[in-house]
MDAnalysis code that builds the backbone (N, CA, C; Angstrom):
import MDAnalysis as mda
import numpy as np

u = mda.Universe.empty(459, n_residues=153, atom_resindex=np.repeat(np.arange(153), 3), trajectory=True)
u.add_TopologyAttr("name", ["N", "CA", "C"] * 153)
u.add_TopologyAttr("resid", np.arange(1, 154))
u.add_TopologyAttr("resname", ["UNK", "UNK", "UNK", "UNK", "UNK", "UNK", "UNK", "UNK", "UNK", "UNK", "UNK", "UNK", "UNK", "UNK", "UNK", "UNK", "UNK", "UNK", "UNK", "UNK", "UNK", "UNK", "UNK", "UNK", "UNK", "UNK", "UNK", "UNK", "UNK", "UNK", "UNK", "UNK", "UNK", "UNK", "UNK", "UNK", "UNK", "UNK", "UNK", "UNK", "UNK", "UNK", "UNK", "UNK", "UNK", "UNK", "UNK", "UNK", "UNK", "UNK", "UNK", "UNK", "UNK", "UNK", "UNK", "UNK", "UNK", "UNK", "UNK", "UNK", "UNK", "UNK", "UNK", "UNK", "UNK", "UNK", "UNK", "UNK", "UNK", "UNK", "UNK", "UNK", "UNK", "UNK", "UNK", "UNK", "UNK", "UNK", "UNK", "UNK", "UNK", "UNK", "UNK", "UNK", "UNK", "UNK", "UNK", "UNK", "UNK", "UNK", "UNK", "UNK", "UNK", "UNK", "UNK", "UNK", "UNK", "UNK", "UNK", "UNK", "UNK", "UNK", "UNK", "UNK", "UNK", "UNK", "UNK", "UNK", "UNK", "UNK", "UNK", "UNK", "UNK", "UNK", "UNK", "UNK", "UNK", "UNK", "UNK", "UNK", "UNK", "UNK", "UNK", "UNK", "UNK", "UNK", "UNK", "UNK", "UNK", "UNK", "UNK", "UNK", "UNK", "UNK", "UNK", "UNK", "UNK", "UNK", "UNK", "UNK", "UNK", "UNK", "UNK", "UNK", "UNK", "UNK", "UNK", "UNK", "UNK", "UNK", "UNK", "UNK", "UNK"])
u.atoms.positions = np.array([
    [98.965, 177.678, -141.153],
    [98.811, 176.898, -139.924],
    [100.188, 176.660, -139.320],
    [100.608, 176.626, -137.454],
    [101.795, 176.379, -137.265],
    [101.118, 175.268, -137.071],
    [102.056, 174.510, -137.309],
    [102.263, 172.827, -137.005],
    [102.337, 173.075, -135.235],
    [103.529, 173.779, -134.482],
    [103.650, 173.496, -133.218],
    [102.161, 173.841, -132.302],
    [101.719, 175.067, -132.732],
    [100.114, 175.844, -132.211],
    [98.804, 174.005, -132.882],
    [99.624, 173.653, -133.125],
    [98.251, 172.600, -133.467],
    [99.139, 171.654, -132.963],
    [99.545, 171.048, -132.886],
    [100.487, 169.898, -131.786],
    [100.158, 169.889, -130.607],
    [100.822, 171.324, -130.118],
    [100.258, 171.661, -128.515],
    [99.182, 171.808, -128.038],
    [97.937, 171.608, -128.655],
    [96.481, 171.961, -128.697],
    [96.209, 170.460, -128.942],
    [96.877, 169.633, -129.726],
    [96.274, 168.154, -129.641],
    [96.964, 167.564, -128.261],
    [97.971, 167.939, -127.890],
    [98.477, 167.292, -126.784],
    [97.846, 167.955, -125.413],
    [97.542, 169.361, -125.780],
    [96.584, 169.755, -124.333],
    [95.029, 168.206, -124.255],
    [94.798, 168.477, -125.704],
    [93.164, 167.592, -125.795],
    [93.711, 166.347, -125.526],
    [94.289, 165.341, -126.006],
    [94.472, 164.434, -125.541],
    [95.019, 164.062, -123.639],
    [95.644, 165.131, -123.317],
    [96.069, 165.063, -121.864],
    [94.643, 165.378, -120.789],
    [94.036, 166.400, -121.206],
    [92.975, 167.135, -121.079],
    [92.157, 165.645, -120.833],
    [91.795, 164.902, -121.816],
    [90.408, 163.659, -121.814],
    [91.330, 162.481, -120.896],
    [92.525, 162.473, -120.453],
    [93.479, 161.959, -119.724],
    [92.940, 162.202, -118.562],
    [92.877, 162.898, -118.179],
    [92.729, 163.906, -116.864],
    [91.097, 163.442, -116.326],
    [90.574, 163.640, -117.586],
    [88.860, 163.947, -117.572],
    [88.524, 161.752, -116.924],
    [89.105, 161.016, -117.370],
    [89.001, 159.577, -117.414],
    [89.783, 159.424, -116.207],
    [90.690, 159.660, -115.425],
    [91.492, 159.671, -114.630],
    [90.645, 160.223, -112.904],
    [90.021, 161.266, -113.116],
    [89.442, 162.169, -112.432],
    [88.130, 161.581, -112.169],
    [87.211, 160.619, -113.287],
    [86.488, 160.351, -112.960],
    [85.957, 159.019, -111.778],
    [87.059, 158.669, -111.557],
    [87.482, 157.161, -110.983],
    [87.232, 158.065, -109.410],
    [87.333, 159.391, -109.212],
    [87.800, 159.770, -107.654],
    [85.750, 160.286, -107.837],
    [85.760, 160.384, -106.237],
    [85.070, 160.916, -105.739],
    [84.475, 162.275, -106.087],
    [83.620, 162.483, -106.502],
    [83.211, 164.222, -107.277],
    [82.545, 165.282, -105.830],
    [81.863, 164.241, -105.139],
    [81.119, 164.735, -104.103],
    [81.249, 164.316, -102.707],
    [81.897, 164.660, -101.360],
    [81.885, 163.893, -100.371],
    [80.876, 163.990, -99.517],
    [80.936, 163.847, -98.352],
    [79.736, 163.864, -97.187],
    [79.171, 165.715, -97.076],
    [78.105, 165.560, -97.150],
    [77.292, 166.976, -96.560],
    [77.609, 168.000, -98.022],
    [77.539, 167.576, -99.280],
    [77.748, 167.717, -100.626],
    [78.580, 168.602, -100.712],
    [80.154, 168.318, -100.075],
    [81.075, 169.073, -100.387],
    [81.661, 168.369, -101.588],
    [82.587, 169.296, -102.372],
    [83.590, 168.987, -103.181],
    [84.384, 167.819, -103.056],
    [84.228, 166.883, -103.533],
    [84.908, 165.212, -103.527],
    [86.594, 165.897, -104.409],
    [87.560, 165.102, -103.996],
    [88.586, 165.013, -104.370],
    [88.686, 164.976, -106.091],
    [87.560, 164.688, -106.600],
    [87.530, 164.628, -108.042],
    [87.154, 165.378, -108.777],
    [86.705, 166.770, -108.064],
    [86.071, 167.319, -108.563],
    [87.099, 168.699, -109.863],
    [88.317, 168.858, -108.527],
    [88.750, 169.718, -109.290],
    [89.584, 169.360, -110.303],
    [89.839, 167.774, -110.320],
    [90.827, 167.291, -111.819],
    [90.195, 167.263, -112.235],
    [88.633, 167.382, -112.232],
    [87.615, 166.970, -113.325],
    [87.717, 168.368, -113.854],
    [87.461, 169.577, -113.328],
    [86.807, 170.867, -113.912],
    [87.851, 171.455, -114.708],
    [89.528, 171.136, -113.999],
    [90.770, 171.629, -114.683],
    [90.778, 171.073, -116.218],
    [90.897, 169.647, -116.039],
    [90.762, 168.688, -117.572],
    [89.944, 168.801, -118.159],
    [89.014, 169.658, -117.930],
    [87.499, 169.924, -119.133],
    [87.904, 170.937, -119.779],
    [88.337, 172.288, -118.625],
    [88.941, 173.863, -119.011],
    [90.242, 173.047, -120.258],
    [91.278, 171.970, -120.017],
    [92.837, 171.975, -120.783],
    [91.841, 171.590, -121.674],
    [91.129, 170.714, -122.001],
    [90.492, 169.626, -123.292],
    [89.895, 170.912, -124.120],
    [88.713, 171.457, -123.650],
    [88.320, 173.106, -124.719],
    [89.285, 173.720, -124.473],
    [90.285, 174.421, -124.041],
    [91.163, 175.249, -124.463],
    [92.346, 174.584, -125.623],
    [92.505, 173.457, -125.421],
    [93.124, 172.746, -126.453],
    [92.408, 172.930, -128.086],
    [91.294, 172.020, -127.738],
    [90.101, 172.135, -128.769],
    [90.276, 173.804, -129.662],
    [89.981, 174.380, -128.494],
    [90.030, 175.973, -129.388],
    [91.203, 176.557, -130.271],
    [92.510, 176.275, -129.243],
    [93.930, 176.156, -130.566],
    [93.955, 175.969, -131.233],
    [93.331, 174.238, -131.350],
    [93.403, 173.923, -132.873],
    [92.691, 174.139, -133.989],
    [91.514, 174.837, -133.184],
    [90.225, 175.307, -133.893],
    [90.935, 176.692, -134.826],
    [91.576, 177.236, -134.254],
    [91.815, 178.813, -134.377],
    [93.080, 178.544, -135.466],
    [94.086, 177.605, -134.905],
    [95.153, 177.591, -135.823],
    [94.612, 176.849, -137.296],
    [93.175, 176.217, -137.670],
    [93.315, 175.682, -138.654],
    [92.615, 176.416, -139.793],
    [91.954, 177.240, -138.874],
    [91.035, 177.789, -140.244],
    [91.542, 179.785, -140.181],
    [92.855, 179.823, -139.083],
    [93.455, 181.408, -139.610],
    [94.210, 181.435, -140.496],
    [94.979, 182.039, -141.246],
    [95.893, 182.689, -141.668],
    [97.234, 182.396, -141.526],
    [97.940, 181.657, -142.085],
    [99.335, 181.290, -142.023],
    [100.360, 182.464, -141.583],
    [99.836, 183.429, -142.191],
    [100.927, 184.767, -141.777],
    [100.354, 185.839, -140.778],
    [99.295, 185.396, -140.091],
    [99.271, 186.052, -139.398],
    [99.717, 185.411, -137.768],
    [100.204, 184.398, -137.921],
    [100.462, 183.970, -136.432],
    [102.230, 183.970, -136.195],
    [102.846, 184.007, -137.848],
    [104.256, 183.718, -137.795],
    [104.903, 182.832, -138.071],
    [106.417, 182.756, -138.283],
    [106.850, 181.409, -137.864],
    [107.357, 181.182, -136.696],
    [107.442, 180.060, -136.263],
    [108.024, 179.494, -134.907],
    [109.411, 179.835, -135.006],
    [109.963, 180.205, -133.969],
    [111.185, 180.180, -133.706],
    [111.832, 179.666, -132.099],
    [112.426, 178.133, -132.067],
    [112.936, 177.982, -131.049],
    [113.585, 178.346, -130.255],
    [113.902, 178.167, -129.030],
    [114.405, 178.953, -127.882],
    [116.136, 179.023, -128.616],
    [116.433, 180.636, -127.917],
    [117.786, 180.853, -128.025],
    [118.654, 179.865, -126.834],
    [119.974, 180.333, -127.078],
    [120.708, 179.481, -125.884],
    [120.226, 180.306, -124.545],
    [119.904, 181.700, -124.559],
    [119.833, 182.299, -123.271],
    [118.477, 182.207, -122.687],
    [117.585, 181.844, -123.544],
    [116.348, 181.350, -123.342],
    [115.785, 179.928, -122.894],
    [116.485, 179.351, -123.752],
    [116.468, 177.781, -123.342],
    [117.271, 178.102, -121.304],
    [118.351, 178.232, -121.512],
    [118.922, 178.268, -120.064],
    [117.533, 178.948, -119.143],
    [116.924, 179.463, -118.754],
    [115.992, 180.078, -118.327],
    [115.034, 179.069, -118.280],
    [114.532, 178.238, -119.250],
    [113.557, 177.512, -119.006],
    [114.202, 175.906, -118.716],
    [115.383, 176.004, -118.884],
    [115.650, 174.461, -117.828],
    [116.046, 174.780, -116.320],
    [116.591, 176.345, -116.080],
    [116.745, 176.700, -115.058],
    [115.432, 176.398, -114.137],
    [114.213, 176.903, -114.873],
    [112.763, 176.791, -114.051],
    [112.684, 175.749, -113.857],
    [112.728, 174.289, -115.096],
    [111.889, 173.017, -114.319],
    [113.267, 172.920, -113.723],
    [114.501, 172.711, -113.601],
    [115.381, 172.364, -112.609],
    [114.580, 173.207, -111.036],
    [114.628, 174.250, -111.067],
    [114.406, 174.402, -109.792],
    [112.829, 174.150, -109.174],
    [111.864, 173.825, -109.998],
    [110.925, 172.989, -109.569],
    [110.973, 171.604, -109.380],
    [111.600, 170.763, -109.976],
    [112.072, 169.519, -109.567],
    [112.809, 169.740, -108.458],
    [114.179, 170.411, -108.336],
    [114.403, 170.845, -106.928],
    [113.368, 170.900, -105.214],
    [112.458, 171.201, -105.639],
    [111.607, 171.964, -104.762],
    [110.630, 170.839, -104.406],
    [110.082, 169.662, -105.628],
    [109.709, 168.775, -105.227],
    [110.515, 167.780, -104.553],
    [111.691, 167.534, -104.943],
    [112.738, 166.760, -104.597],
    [112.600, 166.914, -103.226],
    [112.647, 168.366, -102.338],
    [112.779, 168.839, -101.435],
    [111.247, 168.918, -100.583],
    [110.401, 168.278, -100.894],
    [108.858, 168.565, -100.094],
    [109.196, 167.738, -99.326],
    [109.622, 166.375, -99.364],
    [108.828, 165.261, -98.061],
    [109.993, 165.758, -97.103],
    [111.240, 166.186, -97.524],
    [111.820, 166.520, -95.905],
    [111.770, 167.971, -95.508],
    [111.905, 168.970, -96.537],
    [111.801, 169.813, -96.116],
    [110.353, 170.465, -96.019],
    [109.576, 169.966, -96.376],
    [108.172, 170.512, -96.020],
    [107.717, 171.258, -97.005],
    [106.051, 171.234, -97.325],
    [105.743, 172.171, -98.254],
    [106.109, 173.628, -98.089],
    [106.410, 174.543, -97.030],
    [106.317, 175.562, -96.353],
    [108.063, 176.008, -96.745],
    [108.998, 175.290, -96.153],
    [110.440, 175.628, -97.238],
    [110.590, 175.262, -98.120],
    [110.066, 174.532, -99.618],
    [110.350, 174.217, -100.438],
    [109.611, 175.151, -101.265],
    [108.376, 175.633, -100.871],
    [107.754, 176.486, -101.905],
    [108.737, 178.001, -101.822],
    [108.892, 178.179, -99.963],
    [110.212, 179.352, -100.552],
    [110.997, 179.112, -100.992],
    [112.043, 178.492, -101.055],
    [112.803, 177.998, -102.062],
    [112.815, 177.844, -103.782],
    [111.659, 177.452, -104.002],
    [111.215, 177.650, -105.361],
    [111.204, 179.419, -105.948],
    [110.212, 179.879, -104.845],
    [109.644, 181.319, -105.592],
    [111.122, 181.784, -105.194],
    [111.780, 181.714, -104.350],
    [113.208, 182.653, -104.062],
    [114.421, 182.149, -105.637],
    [114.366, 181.361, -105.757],
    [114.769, 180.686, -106.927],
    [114.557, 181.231, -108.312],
    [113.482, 181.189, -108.297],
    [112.978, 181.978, -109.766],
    [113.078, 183.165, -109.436],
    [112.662, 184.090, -108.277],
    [112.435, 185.509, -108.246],
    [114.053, 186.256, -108.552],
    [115.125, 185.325, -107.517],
    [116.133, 185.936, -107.475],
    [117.413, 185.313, -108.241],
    [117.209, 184.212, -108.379],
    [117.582, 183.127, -109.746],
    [117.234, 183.668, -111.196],
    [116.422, 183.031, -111.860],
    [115.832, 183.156, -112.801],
    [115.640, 184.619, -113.322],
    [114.798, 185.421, -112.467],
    [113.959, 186.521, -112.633],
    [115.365, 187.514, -112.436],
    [116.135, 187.244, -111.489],
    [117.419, 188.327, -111.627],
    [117.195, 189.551, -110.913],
    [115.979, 189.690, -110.011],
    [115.129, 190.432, -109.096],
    [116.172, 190.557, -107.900],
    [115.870, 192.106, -107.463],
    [116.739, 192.041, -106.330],
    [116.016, 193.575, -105.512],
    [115.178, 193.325, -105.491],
    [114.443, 194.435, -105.201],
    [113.553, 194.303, -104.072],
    [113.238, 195.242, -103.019],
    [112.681, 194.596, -101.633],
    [110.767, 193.919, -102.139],
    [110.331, 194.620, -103.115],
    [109.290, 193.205, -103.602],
    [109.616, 191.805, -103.842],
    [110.418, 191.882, -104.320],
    [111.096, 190.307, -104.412],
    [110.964, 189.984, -103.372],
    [111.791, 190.251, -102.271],
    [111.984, 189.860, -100.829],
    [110.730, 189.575, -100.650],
    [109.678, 190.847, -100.156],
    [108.509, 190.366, -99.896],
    [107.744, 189.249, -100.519],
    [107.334, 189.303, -101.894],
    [107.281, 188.197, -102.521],
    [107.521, 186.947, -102.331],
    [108.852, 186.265, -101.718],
    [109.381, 185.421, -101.588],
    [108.863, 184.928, -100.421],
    [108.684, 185.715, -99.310],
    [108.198, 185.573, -97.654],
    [106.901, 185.597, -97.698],
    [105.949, 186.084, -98.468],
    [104.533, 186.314, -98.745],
    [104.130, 185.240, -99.311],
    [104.542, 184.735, -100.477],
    [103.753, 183.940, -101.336],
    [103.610, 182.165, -100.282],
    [104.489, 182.365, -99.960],
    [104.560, 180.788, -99.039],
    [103.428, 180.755, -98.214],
    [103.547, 181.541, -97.280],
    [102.636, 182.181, -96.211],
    [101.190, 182.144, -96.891],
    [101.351, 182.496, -97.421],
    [99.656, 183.211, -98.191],
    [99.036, 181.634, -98.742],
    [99.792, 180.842, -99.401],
    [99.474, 179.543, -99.944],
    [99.416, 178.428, -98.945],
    [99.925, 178.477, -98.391],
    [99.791, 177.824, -96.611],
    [98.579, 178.053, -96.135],
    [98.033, 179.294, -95.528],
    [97.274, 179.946, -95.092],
    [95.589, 179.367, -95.883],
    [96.449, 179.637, -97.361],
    [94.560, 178.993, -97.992],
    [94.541, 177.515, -98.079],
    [95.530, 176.474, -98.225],
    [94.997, 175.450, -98.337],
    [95.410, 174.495, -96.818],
    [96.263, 174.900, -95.749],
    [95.998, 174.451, -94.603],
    [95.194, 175.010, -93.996],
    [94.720, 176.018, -93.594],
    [93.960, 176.505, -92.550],
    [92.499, 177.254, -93.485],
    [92.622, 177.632, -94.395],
    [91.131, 177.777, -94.929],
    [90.237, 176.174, -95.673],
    [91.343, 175.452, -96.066],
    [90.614, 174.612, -97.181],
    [90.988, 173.382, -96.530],
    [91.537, 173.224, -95.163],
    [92.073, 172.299, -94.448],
    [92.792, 170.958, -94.962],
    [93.800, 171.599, -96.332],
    [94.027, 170.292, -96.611],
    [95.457, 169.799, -95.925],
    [96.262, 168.970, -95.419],
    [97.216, 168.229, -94.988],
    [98.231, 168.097, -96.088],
    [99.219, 169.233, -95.589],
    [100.514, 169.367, -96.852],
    [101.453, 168.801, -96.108],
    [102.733, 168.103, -96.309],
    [104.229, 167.485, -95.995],
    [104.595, 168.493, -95.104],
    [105.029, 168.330, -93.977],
    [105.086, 169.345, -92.786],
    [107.194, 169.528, -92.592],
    [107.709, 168.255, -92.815],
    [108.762, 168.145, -93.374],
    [109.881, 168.606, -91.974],
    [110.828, 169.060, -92.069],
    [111.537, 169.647, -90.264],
    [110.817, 170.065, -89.571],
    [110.079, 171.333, -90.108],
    [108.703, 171.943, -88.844],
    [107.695, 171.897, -89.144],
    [107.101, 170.580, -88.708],
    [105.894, 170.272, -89.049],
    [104.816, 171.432, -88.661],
    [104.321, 172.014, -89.348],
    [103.491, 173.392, -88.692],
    [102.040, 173.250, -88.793],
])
């Protein structure tokens, strides 16, 4: 059994029934039986709580040697993953003025050409696409009201 594969599986389940108690306080259903605001922390925190559940299910009754031992992040690895939440904290830091619309480029340009070390005209596209495209579905398909920030759009 790893100790960490069963840790992270109790902390998904416990966050998971977090979520599930949290979620239930909102609205599940609004007018003309659309999707209430509660619906989707509810369905996410059910999916983390059984996928948790199943980790620990799997890590307790496999095989000690067949999963490994853990080995913590190197120094060049660790840098990489504080690089990421740094530049997602960045990016939130950056929503209420700069808007959801430059901060999410900012993020993916960050990791793609930051992080990822990408320098290739997919990247580019990537970077100009993914904003656009995520904009597109939850302002104007799913009409929800994101931080509009310098250009309010």
């Amino acid at each position: 059994m790893r100790k960490v594969d069963t840790a992270t599986g109790l902390f998904f389940i416990l966050f998971g029934l977090f979520g599930i108690t949290q979620s239930l306080g909102l609205d599940l259903f609004s007018r003309g039986a659309r999707l209430g605001p509660g619906m989707y922390p509810l369905l996410l925190s059910i999916a983390m709580t059984g996928l948790g559940a199943l980790l620990v299910a799997s890590r307790l009754r496999g095989e000690p040697e067949r999963f490994g031992e853990f080995h913590p992040p190197s120094g060049g690895e660790l840098t990489r993953v504080v690089a990421v939440m740094a530049a997602v904290a960045l990016s939130i830091a950056l929503l209420p003025f700069a808007g959801y619309f430059l901060s999410t480029l900012a993020l993916v340009a960050a990791l793609l050409f930051g992080v990822e070390r990408l320098r290739t005209w997919r990247a580019l596209a990537t970077t100009l696409a993914l904003p656009a495209i995520f904009f597109l579905l939850f302002v104007v398909l799913l009409r929800v009201r994101l931080p509009g920030g310098i250009i309010d759009l």
